[in-house]
Structures are given as C-alpha cells and as structure tokens.
C-alpha positions in Angstrom: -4.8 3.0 -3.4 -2.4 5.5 -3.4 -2.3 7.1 -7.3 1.2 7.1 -7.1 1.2 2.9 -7.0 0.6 2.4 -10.8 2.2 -0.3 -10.7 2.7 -2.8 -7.7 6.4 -2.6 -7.0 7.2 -4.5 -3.5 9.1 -1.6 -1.5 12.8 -2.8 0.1 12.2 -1.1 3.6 9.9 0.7 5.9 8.6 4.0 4.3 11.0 6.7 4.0 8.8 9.1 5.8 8.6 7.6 8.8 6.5 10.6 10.1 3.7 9.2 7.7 3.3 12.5 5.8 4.0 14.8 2.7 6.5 17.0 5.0 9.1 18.2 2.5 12.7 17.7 3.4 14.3 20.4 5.5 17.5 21.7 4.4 19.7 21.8 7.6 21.6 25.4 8.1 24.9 25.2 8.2 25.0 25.5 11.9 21.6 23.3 13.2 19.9 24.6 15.7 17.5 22.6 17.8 15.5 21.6 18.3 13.5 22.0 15.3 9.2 21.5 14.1 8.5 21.1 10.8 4.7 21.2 10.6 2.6 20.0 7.0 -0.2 18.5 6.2 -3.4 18.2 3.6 -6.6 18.6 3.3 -8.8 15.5 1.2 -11.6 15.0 0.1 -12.7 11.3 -1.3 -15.6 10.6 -4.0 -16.7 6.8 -4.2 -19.0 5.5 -6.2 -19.9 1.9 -7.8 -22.8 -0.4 -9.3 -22.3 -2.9 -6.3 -26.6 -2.8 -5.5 -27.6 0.5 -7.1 -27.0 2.6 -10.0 -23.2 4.4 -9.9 -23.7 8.0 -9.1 -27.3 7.1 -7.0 -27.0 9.2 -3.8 -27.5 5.3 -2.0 -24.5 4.1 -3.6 -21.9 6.9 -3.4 -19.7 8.4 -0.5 -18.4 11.6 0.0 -15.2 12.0 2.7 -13.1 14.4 4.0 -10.3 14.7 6.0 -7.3 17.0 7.6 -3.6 15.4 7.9 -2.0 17.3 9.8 2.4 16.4 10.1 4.2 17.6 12.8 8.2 16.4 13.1 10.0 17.7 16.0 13.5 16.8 15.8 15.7 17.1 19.4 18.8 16.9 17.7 21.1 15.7 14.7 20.1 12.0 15.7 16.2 11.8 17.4 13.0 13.1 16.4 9.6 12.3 17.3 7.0 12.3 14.5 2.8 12.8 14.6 0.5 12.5 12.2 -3.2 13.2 13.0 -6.1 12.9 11.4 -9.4 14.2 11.6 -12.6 13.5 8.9 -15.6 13.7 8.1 -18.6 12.2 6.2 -20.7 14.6 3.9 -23.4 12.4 3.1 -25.7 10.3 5.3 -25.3 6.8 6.2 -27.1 4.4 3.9 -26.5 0.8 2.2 -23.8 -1.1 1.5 -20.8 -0.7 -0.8 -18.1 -2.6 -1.5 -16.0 0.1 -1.1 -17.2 1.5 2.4 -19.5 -0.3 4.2 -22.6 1.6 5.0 -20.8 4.5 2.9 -18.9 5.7 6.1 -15.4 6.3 5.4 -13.4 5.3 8.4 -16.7 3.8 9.9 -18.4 6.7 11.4 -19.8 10.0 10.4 -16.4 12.0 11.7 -13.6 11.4 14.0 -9.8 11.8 14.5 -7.4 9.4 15.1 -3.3 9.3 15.4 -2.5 7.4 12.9 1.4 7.9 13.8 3.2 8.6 16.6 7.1 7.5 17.2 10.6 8.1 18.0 12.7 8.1 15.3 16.5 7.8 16.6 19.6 7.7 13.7 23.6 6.4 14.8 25.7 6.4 12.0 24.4 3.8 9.4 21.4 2.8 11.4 17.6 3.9 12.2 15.3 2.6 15.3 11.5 3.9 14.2 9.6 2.6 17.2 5.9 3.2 17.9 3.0 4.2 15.1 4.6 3.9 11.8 4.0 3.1 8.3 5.8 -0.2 7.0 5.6 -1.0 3.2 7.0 -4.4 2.6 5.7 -6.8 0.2 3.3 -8.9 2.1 3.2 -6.6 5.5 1.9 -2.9 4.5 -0.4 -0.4 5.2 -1.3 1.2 1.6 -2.1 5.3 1.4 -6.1 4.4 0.2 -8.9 6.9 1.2 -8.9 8.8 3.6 -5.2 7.9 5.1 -2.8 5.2 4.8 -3.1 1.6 7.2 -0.6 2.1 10.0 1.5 0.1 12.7 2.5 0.4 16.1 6.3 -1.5 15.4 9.4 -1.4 16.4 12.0 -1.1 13.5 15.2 -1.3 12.7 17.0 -0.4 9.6 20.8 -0.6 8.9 22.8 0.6 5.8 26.2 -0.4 6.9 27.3 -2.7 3.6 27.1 -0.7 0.4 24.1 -1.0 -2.0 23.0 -3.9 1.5 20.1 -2.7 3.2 18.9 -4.5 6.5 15.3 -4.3 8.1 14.1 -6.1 11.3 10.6 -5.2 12.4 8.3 -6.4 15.7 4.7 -5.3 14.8 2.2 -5.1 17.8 -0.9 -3.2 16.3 -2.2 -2.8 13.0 -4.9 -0.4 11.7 -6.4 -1.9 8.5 -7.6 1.2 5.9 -10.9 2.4 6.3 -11.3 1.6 10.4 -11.1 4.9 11.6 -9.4 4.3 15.3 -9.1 0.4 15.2 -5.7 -0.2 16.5 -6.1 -4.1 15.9 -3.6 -5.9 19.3 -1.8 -8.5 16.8 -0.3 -10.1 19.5 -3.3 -11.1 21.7 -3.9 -13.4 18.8 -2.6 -17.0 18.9 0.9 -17.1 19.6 1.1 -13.5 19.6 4.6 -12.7 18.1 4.4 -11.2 14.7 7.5 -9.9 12.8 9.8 -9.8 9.7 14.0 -9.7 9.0 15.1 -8.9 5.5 17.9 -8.1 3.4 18.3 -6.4 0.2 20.2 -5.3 -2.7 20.6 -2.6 -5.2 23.3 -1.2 -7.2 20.5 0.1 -9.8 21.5 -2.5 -12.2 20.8 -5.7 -10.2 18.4 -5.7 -7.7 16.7 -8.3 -5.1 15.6 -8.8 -1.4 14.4 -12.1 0.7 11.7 -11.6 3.8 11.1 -13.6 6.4 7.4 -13.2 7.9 6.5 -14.9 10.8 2.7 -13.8 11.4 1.4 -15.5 14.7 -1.9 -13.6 14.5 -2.6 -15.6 10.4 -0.9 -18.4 11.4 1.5 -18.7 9.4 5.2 -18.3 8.4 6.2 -17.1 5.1 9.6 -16.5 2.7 9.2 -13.7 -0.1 12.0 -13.1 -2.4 12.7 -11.1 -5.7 15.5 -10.1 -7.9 15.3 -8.1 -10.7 17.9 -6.5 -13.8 17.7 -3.8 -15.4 18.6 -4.1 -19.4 18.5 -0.5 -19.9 15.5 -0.7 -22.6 13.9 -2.7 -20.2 13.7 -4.0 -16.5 13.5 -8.2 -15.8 12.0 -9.6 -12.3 10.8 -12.3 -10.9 9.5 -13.5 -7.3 8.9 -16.5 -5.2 6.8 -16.5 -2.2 6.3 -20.2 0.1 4.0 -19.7 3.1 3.5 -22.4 5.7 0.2 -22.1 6.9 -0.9 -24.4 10.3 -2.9 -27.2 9.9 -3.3 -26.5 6.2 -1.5 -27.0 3.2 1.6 -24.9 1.9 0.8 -22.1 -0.7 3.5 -21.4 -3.8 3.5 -18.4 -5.7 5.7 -17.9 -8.7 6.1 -14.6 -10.6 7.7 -13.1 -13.9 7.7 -9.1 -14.5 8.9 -7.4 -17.3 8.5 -3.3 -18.0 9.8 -1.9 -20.7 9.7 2.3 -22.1 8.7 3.2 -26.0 8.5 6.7 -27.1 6.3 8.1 -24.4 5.0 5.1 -23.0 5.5 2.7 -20.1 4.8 -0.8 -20.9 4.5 -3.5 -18.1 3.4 -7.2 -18.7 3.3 -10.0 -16.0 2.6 -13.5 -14.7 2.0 -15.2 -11.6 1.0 -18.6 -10.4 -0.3 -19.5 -7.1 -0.5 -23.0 -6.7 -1.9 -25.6 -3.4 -3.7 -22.9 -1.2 -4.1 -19.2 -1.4 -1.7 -17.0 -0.2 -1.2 -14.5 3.0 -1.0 -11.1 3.9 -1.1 -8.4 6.2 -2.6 -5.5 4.7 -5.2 -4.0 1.9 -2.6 -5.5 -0.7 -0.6 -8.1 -1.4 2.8 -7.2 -3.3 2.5 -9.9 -6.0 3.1 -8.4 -9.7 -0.7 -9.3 -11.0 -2.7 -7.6 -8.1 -4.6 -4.4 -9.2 -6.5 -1.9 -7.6 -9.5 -4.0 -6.2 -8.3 -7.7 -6.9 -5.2 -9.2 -4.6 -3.2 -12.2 -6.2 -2.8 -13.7 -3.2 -6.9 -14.7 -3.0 -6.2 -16.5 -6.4 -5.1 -20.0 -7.1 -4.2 -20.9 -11.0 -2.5 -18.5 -13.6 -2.5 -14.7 -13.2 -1.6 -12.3 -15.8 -1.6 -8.4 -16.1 -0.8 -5.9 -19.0 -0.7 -2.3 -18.5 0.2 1.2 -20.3 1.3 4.4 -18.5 2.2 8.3 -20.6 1.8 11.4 -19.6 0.1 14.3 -21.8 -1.1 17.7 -21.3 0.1 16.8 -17.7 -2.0 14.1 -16.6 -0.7 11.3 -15.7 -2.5 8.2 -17.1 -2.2 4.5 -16.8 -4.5 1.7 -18.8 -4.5 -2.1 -17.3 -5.8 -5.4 -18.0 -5.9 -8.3 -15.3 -6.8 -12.0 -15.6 -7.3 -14.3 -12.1 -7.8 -18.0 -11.6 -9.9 -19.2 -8.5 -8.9 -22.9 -8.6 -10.6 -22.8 -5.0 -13.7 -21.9 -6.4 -15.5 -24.4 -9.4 -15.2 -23.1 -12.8 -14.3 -19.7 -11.7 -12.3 -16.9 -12.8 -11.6 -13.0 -12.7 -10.5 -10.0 -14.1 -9.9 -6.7 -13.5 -9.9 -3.9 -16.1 -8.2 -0.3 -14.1 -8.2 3.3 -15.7 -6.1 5.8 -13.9 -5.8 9.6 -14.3 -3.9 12.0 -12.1 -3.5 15.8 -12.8 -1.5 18.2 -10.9 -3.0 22.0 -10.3 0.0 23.4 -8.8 2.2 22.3 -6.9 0.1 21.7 -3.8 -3.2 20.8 -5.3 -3.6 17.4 -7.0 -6.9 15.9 -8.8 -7.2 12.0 -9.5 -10.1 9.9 -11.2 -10.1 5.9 -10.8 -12.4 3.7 -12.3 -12.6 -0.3 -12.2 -14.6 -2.7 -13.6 -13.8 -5.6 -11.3 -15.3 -8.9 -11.6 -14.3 -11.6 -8.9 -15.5 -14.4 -10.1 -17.6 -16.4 -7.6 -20.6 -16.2 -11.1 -21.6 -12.4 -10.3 -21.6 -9.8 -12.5 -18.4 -7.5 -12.2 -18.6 -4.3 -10.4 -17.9 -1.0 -12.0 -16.5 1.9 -9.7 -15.5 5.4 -9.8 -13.2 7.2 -7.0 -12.7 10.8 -7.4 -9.8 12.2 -5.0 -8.2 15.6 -4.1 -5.5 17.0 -2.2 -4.6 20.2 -1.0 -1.0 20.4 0.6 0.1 22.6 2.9 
C-alpha cells in the first residue's frame, strides 16, 4: 500500500484527484484561457521480496517491476475536464514460483503491458461534482488502494455535493472494478448476481467533530452494508470510533465494533486501537478494508474475535518512519490467531524523487509460520 497510508484512516469522499495522478494544482491566470493540458506523471520501479517458499532475497522469490504513469488533464473550460491516466510496465526478472505477493512474481500478471487505468469526465456547477467513467474511489469498505505498480480503479459514476457547510454528500454507481495487481482486468460488477452495486453517504467535519454513515449495496458480494464513524478531536489527542452491520444473503449478519485513539508527544505519533468483529466475517470491495486494526498484509474484515493495533510514527534526518504491532482473532478458524508486526521508512530525495522500504512479518494464523517481506519502492515525478 500506498506509504502515505501509515495509518488506515477511512477517507469521506472519492479521491481528490480525480484524474488518478500526482498532477500538481494549476494556478489559474487571472484571465483563463482554454482550454488547458496539464500533463505529469512518474516513473516506478517495485522491489518484492518474502520467505513465503524460498529464502527472502533468492532470485525465485523476489520481483522486480517497473512502470510509467503518465497524467494528462485537459480542462474545456471553468466547469469540465476530462482526465487520463495511463500506464505502461514492465517486469525485469523472469517468471518463476509463487509469492504471496505476486503470483508467479509478475507484477500486473504479465511480463509488460499498458492499461488505462482512468479515464472520465469530470464536470463542476457551483457546489457540486459528476466524475463519471474510470476513477479512483476511496471510501471505507469500497476502494482501490495506490499498492505496486498503480492504484485499483473503477469505472463509476459519482456524484459529490458540498452545498451545506462542513456537510459533504457522495452517491456513486460502480460498474467495473480493477483489483491491484491485474494489469488490464476491468472486472463487469454488474454481470454478477443482481448486478447493481453502489454507495450514498454523508459526512461531517468542522475539524473538531467529525463523522460519516455509508450505505453499500454490493450485488456482485451479496450483500448490503452500513459503515459509520465519528470522531473528536481533544487537541492533545484525537477519539473515534466505528460501527459497521453487513447483511450478507443466505448467511448470518457480521458486526464490527471499533475504538481509535491517536495522540502526539514530543516528536512522536502515537495510535492505539480495538476492533471486534463478531457472527461472520466482514465485506469489502477492495485490497483493504477501512477498519482501524488492518495493516499492511492483514484485513480486519477476514477476522472474527478481538483485534488490536499499536503503532509509532517520527520523522528524523528526513525519513519518515512508522513502527506497528497487530493482534487478529480467527474465531472461524479452531484455535487460531494472527498478528502482524509492520516497519515503514520513507525518504524524500528531492522533491520529485522518493525512496520507501517496507518490511512485514505477517503471520495469518491458519498454524503456519508467519511470512517475513521486504518491498523496496521508488518514484521519479515528473
């Protein structure tokens, strides 16, 4: 996942770049002139490795991507624009076993390809924003997480409205998802069973108090699903909580409870939290579930029993670093339970070249022994 997600925070509306991108902000003139093309982009390249079934660093157990993103906005005027993001990658070692990470040590699934991973209209009147076509959404249980080589992605239609102060409104009708890691899989959501999928929300946020409440109705899982949250922030510290109930056909319900608290000392960010999912597992659409306990390998939402993470962020020297500590309860499974233990280090160059190291030790119960993985990332911007 993204470094930038050090802590899973569920997001109030669809991502603010819609395009998909890095593009930084243009500064309008004072007279616009259109229409206007902002192009951007970066160049990556992705380092796996893990203990999964050989040695970590073997050539048989490691992968080695790379990959072009190239942003291109083209705005027609004040209110529309039209936004692209291709990609294009490519492999640099040979396929071989299995990881748990990328099967057959593929990234995207092939030795290299392209694919457009976005591609929409993006239309503005007054308080409110259609986004309809290939888009990112990053909700709490519907999102497409920047991991790898490029983020997960949705053909949607989306509408977002900021009429009412500090109120912000989101209706979304997803058709297609592509998971991470698929290359050009554009999964048709609604050639499976009743073939509607789609989510309404409302939030709040006047910095102090905070809160929102989803509705998911998810035709191709089956299920239908409420997620809410509020949250206050003390000042010294920052209180939240969440309560997700999903409905699941011909199965039984699945409650999830969850407490957050984070808290700064000197130069350090402090987070602790607890969630319990009780009477079946919980749903998704996505990599990752937005429950407070998930980490970088391990989702809540596969759990059933108590949950709790700890974790430590500070930066020195310039690197951003963050320390965590997961425990999971698989009720489902006999005797069983996980944890997770995350180390995450992220070092600006400059200002357009990025370095970030990732290592897990990840064990998910099920009596094996935990995995231990390192991913090694760069980005060039441009």
């Amino acid at each position: 996942m993204k470094f930038t997600k050090l802590s899973l925070i569920a997001a109030l509306a669809v991502s603010a770049a819609f395009a998909g991108g890095d593009i930084e902000p243009v500064v309008a003139p004072v007279v616009a002139e259109f229409p206007q093309t902002t192009i951007g982009g970066k160049a990556t390249a992705y380092y796996s490795t893990d203990d999964s079934v050989v040695n970590m660093f073997d050539k048989e157990g490691s992968a080695l991507g790379t990959a072009i993103t190239l942003d291109v906005a083209h705005k027609f005027n004040a209110n529309i624009t039209a936004n692209v993001t291709a990609i294009g990658f490519a492999n640099a070692l040979d396929d071989g076993i299995y990881s748990f990470q990328t099967a057959g040590r593929y990234f995207e699934g092939e030795k290299s390809g392209a694919f457009i991973n976005v591609a929409n209209i993006t239309a503005t009147y007054g308080d409110t924003t259609a986004v309809l076509g290939r888009q990112l959404l990053n909700t709490p249980m519907l999102s497409g997480f920047n991991w790898l080589l490029a983020p997960g992605a949705f053909e949607a239609y989306t509408l977002v409205n900021s009429s009412i102060e500090n109120v912000t409104l989101v209706g979304s009708y997803v058709r297609t998802w592509r998971p991470n890691n698929t290359g050009n899989n554009f999964i048709t959501l609604t050639d499976i069973g009743d073939g509607n999928n789609w989510t309404v929300s409302a939030a709040y946020d006047n910095d102090a108090l905070s809160g929102s409440v989803w509705y998911y109705n998810v035709d191709a899982g089956a299920y239908t699903q409420v997620y809410a949250d509020a949250g206050y922030n003390f000042g010294v510290a920052k209180v939240m909580g969440q309560y997700v109930y999903t409905d699941i056909d011909a199965q039984d319900a699945s409650n999830v409870f969850g407490v957050k608290a984070t808290a700064t000392f000197g130069a350090f960010n402090l987070m602790a939290a607890y969630v319990n999912v009780s009477d079946n597992t919980a749903r998704w659409v996505g990599i990752m579930d937005g429950l407070y306990t998930s980490s970088w390998n391990s989702t809540t939402g596969s759990s059933m029993g108590d949950n709790f993470k700890v974790e430590a962020g500070t930066e020195f020297a310039g690197i951003t670093a963050s320390a965590s500590y997961a425990y999971y309860q698989y009720d489902q499974v006999i005797d069983s339970e996980g944890q997770e233990i995350d180390v995450i280090l992220g070092y600006n160059i400059t200002n357009a070249i990025d370095i970030n190291a990732v290592y897990t030790n990840t064990d998910w119960g099920y009596n094996t022994d935990a995995i231990n993985a390192l991913e090694v990332y760069a980005n060039y911007k441009f």
